[in-house]
N, C-alpha and C positions, 0 to 999 in steps of 0.2 A: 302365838298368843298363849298365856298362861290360861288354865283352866281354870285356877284358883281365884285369883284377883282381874283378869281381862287385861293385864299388862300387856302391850305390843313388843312382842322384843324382834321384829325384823329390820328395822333400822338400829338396833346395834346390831345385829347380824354381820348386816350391811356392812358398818365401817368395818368391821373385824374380819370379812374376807377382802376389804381391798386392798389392792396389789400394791406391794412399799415402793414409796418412793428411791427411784435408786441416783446413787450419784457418782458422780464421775469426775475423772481425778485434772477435770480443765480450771476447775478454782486454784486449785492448789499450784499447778503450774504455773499458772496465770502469777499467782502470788508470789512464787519465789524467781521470775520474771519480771515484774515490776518491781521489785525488793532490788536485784542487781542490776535494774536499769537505776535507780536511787542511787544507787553507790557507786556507778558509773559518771552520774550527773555530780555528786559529788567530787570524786575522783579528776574529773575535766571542768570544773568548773575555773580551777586556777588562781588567778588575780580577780575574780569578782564571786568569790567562795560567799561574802557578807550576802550579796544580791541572792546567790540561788541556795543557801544552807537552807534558809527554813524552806523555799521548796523541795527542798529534797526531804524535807525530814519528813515532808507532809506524803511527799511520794510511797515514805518507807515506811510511813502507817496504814496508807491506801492497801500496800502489799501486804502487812499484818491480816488486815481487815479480808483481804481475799482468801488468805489461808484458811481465816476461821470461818466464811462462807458467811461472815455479818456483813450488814451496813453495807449495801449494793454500790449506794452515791459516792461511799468515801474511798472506797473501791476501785470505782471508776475514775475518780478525782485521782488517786494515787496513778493509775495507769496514765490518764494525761500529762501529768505531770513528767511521768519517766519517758515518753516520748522521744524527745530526744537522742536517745537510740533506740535502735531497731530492735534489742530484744524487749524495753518498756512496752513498745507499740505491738509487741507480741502480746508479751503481757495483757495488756490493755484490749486486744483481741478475744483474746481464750475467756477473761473476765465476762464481756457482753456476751459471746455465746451461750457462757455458763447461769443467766440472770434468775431463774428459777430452783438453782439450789442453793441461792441466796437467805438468809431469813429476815 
């Protein structure tokens, strides 16, 4: 407490010794993961490229969005969509574990 004015300064204290959040590099995988499951889904989609382009596009913003550790839903949205191979459903793994270094 200040002697001067009674100001309480232990709750800044407080926030300025807590311990940083730290974070870990499963968004990011997740993201460039999901990203090449997109362009996998693209790549095999074939004769019905009309049917699954704008899913894929939506895949490979999901994956965007994981990179930059924004927007959890679109995120996740992006990994289901990339499914369809096994390294999206990675992706789409690493992403949910990772939901707290989300903003």
């Amino acid at each position: 407490m200040c002697q001067y004015c009674g100001h309480d300064y232990r709750m800044l204290m407080a926030g300025l010794l807590a311990a940083p959040r730290k974070e870990s590099s499963k968004p990011i995988i997740g993201g460039v993961l999901i990203l090449i499951g997109a362009l996998l889904l693209t790549v095999g989609a074939g004769i019905c490229l009309l049917v699954l382009f704008p899913l894929a596009i939506l895949a490979f913003i999901g994956g965007v969005f994981a990179l930059m550790r924004k927007n959890y839903a679109l995120a996740v949205v992006g990994g289901v969509l990339s499914i369809p191979s096994i390294v999206g459903l990675v992706g789409l793994i690493l992403v949910i574990l990772s939901k707290d270094e989300f903003q």
